[in-house]
N, C-alpha and C positions, 0 to 999 in steps of 0.2 A: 636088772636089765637083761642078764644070760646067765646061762648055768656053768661057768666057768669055775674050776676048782680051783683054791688056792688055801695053801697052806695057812693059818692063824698069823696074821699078820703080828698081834699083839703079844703072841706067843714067841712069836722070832724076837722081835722089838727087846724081851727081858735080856738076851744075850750078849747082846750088842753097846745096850748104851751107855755102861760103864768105861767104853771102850772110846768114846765122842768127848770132843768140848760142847759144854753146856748140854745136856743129856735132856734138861726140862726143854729147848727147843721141840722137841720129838714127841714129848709125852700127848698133846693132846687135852680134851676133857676139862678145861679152863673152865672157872667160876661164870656164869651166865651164857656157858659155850650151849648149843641148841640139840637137843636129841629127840629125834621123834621120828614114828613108821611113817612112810607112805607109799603112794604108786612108784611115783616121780622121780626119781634122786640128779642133784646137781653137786655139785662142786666145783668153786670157787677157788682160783691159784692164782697167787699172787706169787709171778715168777723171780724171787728171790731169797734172803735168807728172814723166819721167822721174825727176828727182830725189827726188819723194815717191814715186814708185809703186814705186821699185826696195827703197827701205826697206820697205816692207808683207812684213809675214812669215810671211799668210796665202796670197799667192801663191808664194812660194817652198814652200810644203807642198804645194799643188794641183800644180802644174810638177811636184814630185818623181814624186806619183802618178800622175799620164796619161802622163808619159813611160818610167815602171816598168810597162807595161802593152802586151803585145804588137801588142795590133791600132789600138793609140791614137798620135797624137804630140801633142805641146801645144808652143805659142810663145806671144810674148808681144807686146805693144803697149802706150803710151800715148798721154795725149793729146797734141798738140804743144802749144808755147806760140806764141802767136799770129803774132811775125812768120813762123815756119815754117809754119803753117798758110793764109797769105797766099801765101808761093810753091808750097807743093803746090799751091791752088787755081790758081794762074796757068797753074801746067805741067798741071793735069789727072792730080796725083799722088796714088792714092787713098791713106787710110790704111791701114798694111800693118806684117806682123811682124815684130820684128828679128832671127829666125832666117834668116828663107828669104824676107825682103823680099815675100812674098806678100799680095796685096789680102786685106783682114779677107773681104768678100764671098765668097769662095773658098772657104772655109771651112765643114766641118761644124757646126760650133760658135762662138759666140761670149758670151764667158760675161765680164760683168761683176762687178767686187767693191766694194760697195756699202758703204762706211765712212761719209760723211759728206753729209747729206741737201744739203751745198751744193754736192754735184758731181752731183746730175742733171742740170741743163742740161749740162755735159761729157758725162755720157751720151749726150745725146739730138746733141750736137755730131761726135762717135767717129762715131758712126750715119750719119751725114751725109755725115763725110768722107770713110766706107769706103762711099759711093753704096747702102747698106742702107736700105728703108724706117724712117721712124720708127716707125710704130705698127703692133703686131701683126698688125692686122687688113688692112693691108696687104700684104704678105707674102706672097709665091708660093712655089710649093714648090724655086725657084731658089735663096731667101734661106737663109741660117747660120738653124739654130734660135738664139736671145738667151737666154739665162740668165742670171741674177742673185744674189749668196749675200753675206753681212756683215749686219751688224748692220741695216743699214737696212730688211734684208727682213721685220722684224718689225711694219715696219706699210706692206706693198706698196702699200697705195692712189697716195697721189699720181702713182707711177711705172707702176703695171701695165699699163696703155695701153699699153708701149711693152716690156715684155718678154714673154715667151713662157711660161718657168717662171721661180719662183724657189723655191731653196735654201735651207729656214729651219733654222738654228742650223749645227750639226758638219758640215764637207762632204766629212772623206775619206772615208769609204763613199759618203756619197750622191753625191758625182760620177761615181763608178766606175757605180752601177745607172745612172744617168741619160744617162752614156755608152752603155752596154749597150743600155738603152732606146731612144734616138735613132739608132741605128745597125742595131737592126733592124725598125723602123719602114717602111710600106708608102710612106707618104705623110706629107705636112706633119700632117694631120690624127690619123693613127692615131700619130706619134710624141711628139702632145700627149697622146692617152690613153693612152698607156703611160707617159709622164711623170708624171701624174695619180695612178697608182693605187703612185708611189712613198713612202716616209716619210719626211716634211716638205719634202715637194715641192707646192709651189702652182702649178698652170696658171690662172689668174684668168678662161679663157674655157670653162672645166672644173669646180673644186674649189670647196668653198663651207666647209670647214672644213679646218684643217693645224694638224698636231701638229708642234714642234719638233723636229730630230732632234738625238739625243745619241749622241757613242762612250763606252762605259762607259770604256775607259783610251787613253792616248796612245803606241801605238805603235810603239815605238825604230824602225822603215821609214818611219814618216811625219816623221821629224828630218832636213829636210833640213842635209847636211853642206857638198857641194858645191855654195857659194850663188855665185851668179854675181854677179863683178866688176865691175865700171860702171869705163867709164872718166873717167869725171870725180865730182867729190865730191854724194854727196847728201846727205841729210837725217841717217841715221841709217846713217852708212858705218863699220859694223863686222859681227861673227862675229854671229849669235844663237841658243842658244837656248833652247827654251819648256821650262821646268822646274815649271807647274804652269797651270792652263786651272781657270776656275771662280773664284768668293769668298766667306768664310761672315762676311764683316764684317754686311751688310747693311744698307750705308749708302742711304738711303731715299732720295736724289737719283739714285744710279748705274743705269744701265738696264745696263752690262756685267754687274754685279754681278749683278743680275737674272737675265737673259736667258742667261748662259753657267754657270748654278747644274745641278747637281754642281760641287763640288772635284775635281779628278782631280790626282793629281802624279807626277812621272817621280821614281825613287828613285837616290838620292846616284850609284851608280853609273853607272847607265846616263848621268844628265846627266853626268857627269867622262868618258865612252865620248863620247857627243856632242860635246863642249866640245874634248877634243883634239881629236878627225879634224876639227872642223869649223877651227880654228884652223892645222893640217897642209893640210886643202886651200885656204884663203883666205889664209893667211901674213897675215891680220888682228894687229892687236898690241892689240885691244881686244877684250872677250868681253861681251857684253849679256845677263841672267838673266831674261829675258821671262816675266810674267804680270801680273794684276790689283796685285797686292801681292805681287813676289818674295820680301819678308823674312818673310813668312808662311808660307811651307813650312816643314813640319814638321821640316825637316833641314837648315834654310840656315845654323848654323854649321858644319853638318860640310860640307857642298856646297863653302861660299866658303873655309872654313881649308884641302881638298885641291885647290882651284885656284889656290893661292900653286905648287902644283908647275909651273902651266907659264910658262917664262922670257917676260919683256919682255911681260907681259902686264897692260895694268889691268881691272877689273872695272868693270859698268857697272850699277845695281841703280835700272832706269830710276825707279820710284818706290814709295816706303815708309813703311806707319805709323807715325806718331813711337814709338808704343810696343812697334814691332820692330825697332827698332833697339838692339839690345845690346849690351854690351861685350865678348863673345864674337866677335861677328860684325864692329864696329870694328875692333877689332885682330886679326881674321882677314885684314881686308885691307888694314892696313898697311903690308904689305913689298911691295906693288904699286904702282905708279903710283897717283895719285890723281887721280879723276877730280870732278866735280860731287857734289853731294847734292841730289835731289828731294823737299821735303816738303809734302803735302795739308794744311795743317789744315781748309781749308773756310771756316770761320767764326771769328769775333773772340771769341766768349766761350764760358764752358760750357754755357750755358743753350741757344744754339741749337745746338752739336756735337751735343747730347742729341735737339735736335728732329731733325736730322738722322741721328741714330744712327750718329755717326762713332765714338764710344766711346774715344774721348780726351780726357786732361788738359789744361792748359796745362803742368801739371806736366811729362806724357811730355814733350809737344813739347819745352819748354823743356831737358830732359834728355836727349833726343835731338839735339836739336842739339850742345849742350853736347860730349856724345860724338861727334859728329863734328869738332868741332874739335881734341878732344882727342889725337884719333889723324890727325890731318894733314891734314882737307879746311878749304879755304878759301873753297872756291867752295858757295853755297847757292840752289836756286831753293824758291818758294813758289809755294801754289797755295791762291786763295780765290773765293769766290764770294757777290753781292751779290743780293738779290732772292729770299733763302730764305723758305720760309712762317714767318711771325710774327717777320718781321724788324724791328727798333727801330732807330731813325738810332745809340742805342748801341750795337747789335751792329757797326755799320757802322765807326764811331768804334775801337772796341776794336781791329778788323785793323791800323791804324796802329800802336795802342802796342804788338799783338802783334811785328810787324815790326821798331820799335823796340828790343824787348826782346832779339830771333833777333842782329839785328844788332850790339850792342853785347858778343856771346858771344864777337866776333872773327871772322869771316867780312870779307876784304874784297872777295867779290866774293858781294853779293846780289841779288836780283831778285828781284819778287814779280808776278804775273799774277793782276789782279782783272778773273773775269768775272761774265757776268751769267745768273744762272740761267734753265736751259731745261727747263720739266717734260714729261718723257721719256716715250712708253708705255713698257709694260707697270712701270712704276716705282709708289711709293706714292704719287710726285707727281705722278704721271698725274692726280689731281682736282686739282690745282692748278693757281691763275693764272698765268701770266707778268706781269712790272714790264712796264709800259709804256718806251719810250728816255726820254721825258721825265724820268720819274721816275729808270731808270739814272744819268741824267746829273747830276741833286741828289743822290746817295748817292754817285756816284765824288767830287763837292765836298767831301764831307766827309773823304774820306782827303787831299787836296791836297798838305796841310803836312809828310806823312812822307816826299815829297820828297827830303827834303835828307840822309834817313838810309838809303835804299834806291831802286834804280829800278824803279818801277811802272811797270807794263802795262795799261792797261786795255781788254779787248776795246771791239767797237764795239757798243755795243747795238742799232742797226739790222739790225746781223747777226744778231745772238744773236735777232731779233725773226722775220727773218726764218726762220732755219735752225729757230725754234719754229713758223710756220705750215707749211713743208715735214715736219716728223718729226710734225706729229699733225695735219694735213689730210686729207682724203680724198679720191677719185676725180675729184672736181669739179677738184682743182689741174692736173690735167694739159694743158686748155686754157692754162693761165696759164702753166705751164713749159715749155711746146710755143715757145709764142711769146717768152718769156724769151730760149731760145735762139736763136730769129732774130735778136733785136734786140740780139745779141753780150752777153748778160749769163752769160755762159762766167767760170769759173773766179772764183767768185763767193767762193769763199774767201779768195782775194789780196788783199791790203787795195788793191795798185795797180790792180786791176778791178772794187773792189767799188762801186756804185756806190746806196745808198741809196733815193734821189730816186727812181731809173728802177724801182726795185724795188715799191716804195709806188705808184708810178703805174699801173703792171701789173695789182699786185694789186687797184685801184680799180676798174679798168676792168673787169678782169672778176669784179667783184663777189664777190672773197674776203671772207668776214664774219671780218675778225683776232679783231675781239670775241670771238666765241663759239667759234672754234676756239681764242685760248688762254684763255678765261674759266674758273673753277672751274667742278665739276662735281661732280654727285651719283652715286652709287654704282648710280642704277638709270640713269644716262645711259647711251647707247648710244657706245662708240668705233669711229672704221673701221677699226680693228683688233682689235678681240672675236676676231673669228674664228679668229684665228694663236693656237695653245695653245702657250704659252711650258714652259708645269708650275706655273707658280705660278697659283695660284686669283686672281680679279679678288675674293675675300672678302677672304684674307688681305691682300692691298694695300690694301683698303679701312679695312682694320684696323691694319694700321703707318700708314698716312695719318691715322688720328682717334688711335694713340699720338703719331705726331707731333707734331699739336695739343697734347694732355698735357704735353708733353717726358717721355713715358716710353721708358726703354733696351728693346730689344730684344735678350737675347744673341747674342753670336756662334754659330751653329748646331755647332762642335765641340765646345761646351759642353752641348748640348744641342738637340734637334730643336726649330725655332721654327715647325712646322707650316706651311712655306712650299706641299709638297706634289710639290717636284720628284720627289727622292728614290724613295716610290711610287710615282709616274705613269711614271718609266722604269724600275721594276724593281731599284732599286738598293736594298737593305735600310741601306744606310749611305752616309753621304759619304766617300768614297776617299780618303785621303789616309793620310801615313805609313807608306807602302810600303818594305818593309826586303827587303833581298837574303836 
């Protein structure tokens, strides 16, 4: 991209990493990692520590498509963990990719993926230590264009200061134009407006309305097969892959559910086509069925009973409805290794599953469980949440004896993670308040005593306080997150970096109103994110938000259209799913 000198990057690197925990983060150069010349150069940052970023397996799909692409290459990057970051700076070693150890700055691109609003400061950190301006508007026509795509970008505010475009919804098409775009591009300036005039592309110093982009199906070229090996263990070190994108539960907390609407699903065959080759090139001995709700495909007994064909292999069904969990599909995967069970219930009683529109019994769960015991898991995790609309200290109360009841099925290894609700854009709980941590901390007292029957988790509510002013703040926070990251409050999702106090101090000082940014809201209020068109109408949300209050059910939309509006707004006459060879 310029003739910028810099010292051997890989040459500095030999000095140093004796000097780090886990040194193989750093190295680079992994088993089916991509090396090849071109015009073009991107890089991929995933703004946190190797270990999470290598699990993400929306970068491994992006990687597949820039590097299938003649006039493109794509590498990768993340962030370091702090003492590495300590000796780069010592030595004057910028942040650089682990293909071809080249400065991010060097680069035609540099394209973040935006999963979790508590790694903006890591963005704005990467930026720093690849010597890139932070903020847009600083920027010569010397600087990597910045890009942005994940879920976060559905309400760019707090962040758009400091990127250039962002990517809202599906991104293998839209990378490919915006590649194309930026590369024939006269200047900085002319390759913002041709970024601009792409679908679901936001330039923030350009665009003033973006429509989501949607692929109508997923695929089989976009399943990356050959995922590249890490040499030391991460987060989520196995095979994967995505065998359906979308959910028609329409659980009225979830913004994925939301926000990623079509259902689209890959059909029995083709994921069993995936599943092997990707198993043949990673010699993985574990297989991960990646979506919202795997056990909701239309085909997951037939999926999971012809995946007993391949040897030494267990199945991994990251998480599942209580009430899709069948006995078909149990004892489909029997004769495998057994791994954990994930189960959502949400909430402690019926009355608020209903407000929530989780659309489960105590019955299912209880029965689901049941059936996994039955057929040989021993291990159980649990997933609830504290601080729902029209919550009662008995709804609180009830997660306990639910707990109780899962546990006594025969599970001896349980665990349940009570967090504290964050009301999401584009969600129905977009008009809703957030608990204050005070009050968190009186509702987590009342589970205390389940204890002794299960080990609980309970997030930090200062977090969940925070990462609720970052996902529905506006323009105004970027002052406040600018300086965050000076003042090292990096990697703020770590519980060993999270730092509370300093956060609340911050936000004081520069007079973030928390009140009114998580306070209820009315339906004619204005969000900083209106303007990102998801496909779902701000009516219909308005309207599962006041059933909410009711505790009226919503169907699941394969039963029937529940007028969300995705569906016509991209042309799709039906939601896709149940695809037969």
């Amino acid at each position: 991209m310029n003739n910028k000198k810099h010292p051997s990057v890989l040459k500095s690197l030999v000095g140093i990493l004796d000097k780090v925990e886990k040194p193989s983060r750093y190295i680079g150069n992994e088993y089916n990692s991509v090396k090849k010349d071109a015009p073009f150069s991107v890089c991929l940052v995933f703004p946190d520590l190797y270990d999470v970023g290598m699990s993400h397996f929306g970068v491994k799909i992006l990687y597949d498509i820039v590097n299938d692409l003649d006039f493109a290459k794509c590498e990768r990057s993340y962030l370091p963990w702090p003492d590495m970051q300590k000796e780069m700076q010592n030595r004057s070693i910028p942040l650089y990719s682990y293909e071809s150890y080249t400065p991010l700055d060097q680069f035609d691109v540099v394209g973040f993926t935006l999963q979790y609003e508590m790694s903006y400061t890591n963005v704005l950190r990467a930026l720093r230590l690849a010597n890139i301006p932070i903020r847009s508007a600083q920027r010569g026509e010397e600087s990597p264009i910045i890009i942005a795509g994940g879920p976060c970008t559905f309400n760019p505010a707090p962040i758009e200061d400091f990127i250039d475009a962002f990517l809202i919804g599906d991104g293998e098409e839209g990378i490919v134009e915006m590649l194309e775009a930026i590369r024939s591009g006269n200047d900085r300036a002319d390759k913002l407006r041709k970024l601009s005039n792409i679908e679901g592309v936001y330039v923030p110093s350009i665009n003033k309305q973006v429509r989501k982009r949607v692929v109508r199906n997923l695929k089989r070229s976009w399943a990356p097969t050959r995922q590249i090996l890490p040499y030391t263990e991460i987060v989520h070190d196995r095979a994967v892959v995505e065998i359906m994108r979308g959910c028609t539960n329409g659980c009225r907390f979830c913004q994925a559910g939301m926000i990623y609407r079509p259902v689209r699903e890959r059909s029995t065959g083709e994921i069993l086509d995936i599943s092997f080759e990707a198993i043949k090139q990673t010699g993985y001995e574990e297989l991960s069925l990646l979506s919202l709700s795997s056990a909701d495909h239309s085909q997951i007994r037939e999926i999971v009973s012809s995946l007993r064909e391949i040897p030494y292999t267990s199945l991994s069904i990251p998480s599942t409805r209580a009430n899709s969990l069948t006995v078909e599909i149990a004892r489909a995967v029997e004769s495998v290794r057994k791994s954990g069970i994930t189960i959502a219930p949400e909430a402690g009683t019926q009355r608020l599953r209903n407000v929530i529109n989780k659309g489960i019994s105590e019955e299912d769960i209880l029965s689901a469980a049941k059936l996994a015991v039955d057929n040989g898991w021993r291990r159980i995790k649990l997933y609830f949440m504290i601080g729902l609309p029209t919550e009662t200290d008995e709804d609180v109360r009830s997660i306990g004896n639910l707990i109780d009841r899962i546990k006594r099925l025969g599970f001896y290894d349980l665990s349940a993670t009570i967090g504290v609700f964050v009301p999401k854009p584009h969600t129905p709980f977009q008009f809703e308040s957030q608990i204050m941590p005070d009050e968190a901390v009186r509702k987590f007292k009342l589970l205390n005593w389940t204890n002794r029957f299960a080990k609980l988790n309970f997030t930090d509510p200062y977090k969940a306080l925070i990462e609720g002013v970052l996902s529905r703040g506006g323009r105004e926070l970027s002052y406040a997150i600018e300086e965050a990251e000076k003042r090292d409050l990096i990697f703020a999702d770590w519980d060993e970096f999270f730092n509370a106090q300093r956060w609340m101090d911050l936000f004081e000082e520069y007079s973030v109103d928390i009140d009114h940014i998580m306070g209820k809201k009315r339906f004619k209020d204005e969000f900083p994110w209106d303007f990102i068109d998801s496909g779902i109408s701000k009516g219909f949300l308005w309207a599962e938000y006041l059933k909410a209050l009711r505790g009226d059910l919503t169907i699941d939309c394969r039963n029937g259209c529940t007028g969300c509006g995705v569906c016509p707004n991209f042309g799709i006459e039906n939601v896709i799913y149940g695809v037969r060879e």
